[in-house]
C-alpha positions as CSV (number, residue, x, y, z in Angstrom):
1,X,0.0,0.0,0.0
2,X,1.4,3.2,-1.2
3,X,-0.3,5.4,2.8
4,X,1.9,6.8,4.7
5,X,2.4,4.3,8.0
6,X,1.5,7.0,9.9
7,X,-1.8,7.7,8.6
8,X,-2.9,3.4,8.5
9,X,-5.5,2.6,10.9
10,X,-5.2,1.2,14.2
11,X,-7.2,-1.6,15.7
12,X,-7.8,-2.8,19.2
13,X,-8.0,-6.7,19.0
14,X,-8.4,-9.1,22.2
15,X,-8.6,-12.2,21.7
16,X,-6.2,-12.0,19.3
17,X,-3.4,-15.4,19.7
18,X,-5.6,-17.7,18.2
19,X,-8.4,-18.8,16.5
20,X,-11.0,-15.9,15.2
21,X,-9.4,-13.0,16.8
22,X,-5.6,-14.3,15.1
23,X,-6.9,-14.7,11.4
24,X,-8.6,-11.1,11.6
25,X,-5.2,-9.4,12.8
26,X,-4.3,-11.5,10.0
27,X,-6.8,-10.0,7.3
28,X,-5.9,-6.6,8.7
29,X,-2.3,-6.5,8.7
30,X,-2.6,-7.2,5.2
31,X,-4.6,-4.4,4.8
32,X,-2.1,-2.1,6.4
33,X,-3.7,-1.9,9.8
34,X,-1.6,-1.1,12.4
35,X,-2.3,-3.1,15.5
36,X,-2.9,-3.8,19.7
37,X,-3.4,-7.2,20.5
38,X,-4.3,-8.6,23.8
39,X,-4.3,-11.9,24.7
40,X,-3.5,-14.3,27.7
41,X,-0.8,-16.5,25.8
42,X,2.1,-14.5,25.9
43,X,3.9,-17.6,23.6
44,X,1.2,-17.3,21.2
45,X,0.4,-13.4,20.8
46,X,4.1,-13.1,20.6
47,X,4.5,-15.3,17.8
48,X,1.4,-13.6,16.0
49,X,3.0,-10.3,16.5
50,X,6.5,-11.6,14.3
51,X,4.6,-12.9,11.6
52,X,2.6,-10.1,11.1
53,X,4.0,-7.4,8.4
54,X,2.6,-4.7,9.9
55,X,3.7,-2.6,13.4
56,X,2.7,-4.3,16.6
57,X,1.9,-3.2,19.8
58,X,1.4,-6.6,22.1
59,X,0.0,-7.0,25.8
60,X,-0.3,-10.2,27.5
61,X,-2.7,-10.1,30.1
62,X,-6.4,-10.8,31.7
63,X,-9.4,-8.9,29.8
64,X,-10.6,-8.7,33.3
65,X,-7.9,-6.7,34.7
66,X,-9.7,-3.7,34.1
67,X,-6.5,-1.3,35.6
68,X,-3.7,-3.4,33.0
69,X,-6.2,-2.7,30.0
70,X,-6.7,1.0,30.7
71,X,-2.9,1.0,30.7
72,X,-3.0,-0.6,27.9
73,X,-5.1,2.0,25.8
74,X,-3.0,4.5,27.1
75,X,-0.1,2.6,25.7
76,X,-2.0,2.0,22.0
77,X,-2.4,5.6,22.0
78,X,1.5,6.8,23.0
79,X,2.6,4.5,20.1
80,X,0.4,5.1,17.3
81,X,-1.1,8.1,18.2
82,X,-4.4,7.6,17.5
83,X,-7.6,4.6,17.6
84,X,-9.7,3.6,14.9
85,X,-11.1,0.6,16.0
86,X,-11.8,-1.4,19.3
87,X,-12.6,-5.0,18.5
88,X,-13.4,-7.2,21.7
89,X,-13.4,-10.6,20.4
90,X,-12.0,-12.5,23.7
91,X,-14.5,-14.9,25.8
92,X,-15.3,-18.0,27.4
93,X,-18.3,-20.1,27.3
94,X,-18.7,-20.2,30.7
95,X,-19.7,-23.4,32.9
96,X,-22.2,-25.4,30.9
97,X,-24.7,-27.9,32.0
98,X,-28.5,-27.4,33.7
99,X,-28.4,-23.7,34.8
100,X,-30.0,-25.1,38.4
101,X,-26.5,-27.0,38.7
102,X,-23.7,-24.6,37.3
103,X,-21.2,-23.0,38.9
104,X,-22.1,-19.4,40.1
105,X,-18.3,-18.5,40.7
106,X,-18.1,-19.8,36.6
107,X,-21.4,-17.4,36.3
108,X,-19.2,-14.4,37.4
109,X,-15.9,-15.0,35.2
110,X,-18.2,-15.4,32.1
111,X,-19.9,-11.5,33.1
112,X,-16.4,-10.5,33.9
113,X,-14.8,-12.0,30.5
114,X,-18.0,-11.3,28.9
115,X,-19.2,-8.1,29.2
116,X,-17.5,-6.2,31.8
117,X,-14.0,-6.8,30.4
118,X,-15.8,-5.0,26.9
119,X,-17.7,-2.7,28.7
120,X,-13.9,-1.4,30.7
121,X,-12.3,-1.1,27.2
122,X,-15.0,0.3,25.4
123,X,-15.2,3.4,27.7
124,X,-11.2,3.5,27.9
125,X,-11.2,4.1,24.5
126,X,-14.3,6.3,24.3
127,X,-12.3,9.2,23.8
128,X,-9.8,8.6,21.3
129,X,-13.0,6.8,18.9
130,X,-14.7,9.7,19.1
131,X,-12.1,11.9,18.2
132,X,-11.2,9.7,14.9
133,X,-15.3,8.7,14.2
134,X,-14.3,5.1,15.0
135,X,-15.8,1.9,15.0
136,X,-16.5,-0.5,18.2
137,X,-17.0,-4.2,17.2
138,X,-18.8,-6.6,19.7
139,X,-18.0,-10.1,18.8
140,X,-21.4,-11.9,19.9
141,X,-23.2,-14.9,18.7
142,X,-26.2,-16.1,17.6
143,X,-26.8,-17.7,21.1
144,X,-27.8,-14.1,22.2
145,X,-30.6,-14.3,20.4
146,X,-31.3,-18.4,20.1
147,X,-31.4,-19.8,24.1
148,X,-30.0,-22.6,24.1
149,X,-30.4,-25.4,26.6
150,X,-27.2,-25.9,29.1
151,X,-25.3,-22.5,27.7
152,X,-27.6,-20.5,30.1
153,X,-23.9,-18.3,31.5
154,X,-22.7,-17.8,27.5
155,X,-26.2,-17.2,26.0
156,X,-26.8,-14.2,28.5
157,X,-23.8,-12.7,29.3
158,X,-23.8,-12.4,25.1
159,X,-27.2,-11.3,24.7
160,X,-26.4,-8.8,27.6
161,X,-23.5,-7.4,25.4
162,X,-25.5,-7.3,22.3
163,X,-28.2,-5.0,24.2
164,X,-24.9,-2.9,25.7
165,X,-23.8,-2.5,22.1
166,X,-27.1,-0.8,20.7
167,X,-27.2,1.4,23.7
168,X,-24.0,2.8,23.2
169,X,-24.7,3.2,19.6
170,X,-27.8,5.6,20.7
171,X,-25.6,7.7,23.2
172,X,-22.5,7.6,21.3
173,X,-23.4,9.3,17.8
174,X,-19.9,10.0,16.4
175,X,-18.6,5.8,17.1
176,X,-20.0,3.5,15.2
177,X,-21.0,0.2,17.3
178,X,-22.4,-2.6,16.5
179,X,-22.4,-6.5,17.2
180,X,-21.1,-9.6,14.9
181,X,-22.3,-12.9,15.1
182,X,-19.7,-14.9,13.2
183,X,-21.6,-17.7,13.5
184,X,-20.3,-21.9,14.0
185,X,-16.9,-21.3,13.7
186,X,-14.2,-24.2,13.5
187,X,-12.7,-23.3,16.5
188,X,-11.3,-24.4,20.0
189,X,-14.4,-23.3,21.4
190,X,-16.4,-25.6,19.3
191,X,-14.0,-28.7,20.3
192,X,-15.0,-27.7,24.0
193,X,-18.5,-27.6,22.9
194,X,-18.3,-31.3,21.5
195,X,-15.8,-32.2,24.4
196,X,-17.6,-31.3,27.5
197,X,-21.1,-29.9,26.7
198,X,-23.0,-31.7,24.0
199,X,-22.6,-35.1,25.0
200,X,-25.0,-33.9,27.8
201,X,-26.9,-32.0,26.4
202,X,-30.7,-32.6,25.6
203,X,-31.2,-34.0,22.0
204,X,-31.4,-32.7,19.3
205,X,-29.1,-30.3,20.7
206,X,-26.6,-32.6,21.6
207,X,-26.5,-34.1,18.2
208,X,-26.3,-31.1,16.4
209,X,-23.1,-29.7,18.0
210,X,-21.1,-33.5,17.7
211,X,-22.5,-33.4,13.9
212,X,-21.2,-30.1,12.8
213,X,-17.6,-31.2,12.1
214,X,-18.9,-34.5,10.2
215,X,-21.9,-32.7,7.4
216,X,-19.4,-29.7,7.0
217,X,-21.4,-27.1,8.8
218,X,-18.2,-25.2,10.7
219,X,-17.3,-21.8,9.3
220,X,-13.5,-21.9,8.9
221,X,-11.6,-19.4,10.8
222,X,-10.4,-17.3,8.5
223,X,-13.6,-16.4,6.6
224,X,-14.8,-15.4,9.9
225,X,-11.6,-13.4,11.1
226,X,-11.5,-11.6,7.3
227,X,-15.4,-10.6,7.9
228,X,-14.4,-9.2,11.0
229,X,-11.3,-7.5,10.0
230,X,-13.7,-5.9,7.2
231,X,-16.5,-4.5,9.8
232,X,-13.5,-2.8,12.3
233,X,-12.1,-0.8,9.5
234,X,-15.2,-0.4,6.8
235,X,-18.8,-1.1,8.7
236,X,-21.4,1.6,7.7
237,X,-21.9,4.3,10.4
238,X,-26.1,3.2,8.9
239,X,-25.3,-0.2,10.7
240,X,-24.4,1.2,13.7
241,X,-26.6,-0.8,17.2
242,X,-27.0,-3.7,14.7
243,X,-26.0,-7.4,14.8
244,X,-24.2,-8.4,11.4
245,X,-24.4,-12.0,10.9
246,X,-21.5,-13.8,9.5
247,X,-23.2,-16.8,7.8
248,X,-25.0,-14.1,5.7
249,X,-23.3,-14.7,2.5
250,X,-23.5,-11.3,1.4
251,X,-21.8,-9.7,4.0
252,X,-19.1,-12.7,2.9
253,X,-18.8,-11.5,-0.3
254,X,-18.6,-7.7,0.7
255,X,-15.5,-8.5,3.1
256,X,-14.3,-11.1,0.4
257,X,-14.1,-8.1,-2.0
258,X,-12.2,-5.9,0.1
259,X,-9.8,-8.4,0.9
């Protein structure tokens, strides 16, 4: 690309040493984007950050240390100068089984990981978004919307930060924000799924999960990260408090265009 570094955009990823959140710092790189990625694997978000042809700012650490992400904004914004994009991609499924059994202290890591860890970075970064008209993703799911049976923690502490996202798209004008659902992404999140959740879960539930891999109905990482790498740098400020859904093949072929 023929910009001047100092004018490329820079993006806020967490989440970003693996799976979804690694192919979209991927997919921006190429694209010139100059990036912050968080993750918890130091090993793995360093190796990310020397394959990536781009300039890298790295930061291993908890989403839910709220003080070490403020910091880290404050870094993002030393180095580069400025924020285009805050993409909060990192989460856990939470404890899964009958929500009358489940865990309560897996309950609170899931809010904390979930929504609070977005909801600390989103207004750490407030400032510098609306100063460049910038673009807050939510990476949610289609479970925020569809209950399903034994993801009680994951289905509302998504749906909780799918209703935070159109909020803050009504009281923040200037930022666009909305919510993608990437949808049933080959992941290590679906291997947990098929590992420790569907085999008891209620059928045809159950089924469905452990017969994704087998009838081809995974999304493969990178079509997912490249869609999302798209919406943080080109999303319509019309689309702002909307969900985007990733299995919607025309928003495929939009990001597949730009790419």
């Amino acid at each position: 690309m023929n910009r001047d570094p100092q004018d490329s955009p820079v993006v806020l990823l967490t989440g970003a040493s693996r799976g979804i959140g690694a192919e979209a710092a991927r997919a921006l790189a190429a694209r010139g984007a100059r990036l912050a990625l968080l993750a918890r694997s130091e090993e793995a978000l360093k190796a990310l950050g020397e394959e990536l042809p781009t300039e890298v700012l790295l930061g291993a650490l908890d989403v839910t240390d709220q003080e070490a992400t403020a910091r880290f904004v404050q870094e993002t914004l030393k180095r580069f100068g400025r924020l285009d994009a805050l993409v909060n991609n990192a989460a856990v499924l939470g404890p899964t089984g009958p929500t009358s059994e489940t865990d309560l202290a897996g309950w609170r890591r899931a809010v904390e990981v979930n929504l609070l860890a977005p909801l600390a970075l989103t207004r750490s970064a407030l400032s510098a978004l609306r100063e460049s008209r910038g673009r807050v993703i939510q990476v949610s799911t289609g479970a925020a919307v569809q209950p399903l049976p034994h993801f009680g923690a994951y289905c509302a502490t998504k749906a909780a930060l799918t209703q935070l996202a159109r909020v803050l798209a009504l009281e923040e004008p200037s930022v666009t924000t909305l919510c993608f659902s990437p949808g049933v992404v080959d992941t290590g999140m679906q291997e947990q799924i098929r590992r420790e959740a569907a085999p008891r879960m209620p059928e045809p539930w159950g089924r469905y999960f452990l017969d994704l891999p087998r009838q081809g109905g995974l999304q493969s990482p990178q079509s997912a990260g490249l869609t999302l790498a798209w919406l943080a740098l080109e999303a319509p400020r019309e689309w702002s408090g909307q969900m985007v859904d990733g299995d919607d093949e025309k928003i495929r072929r939009q990001a597949q265009a730009w790419a």
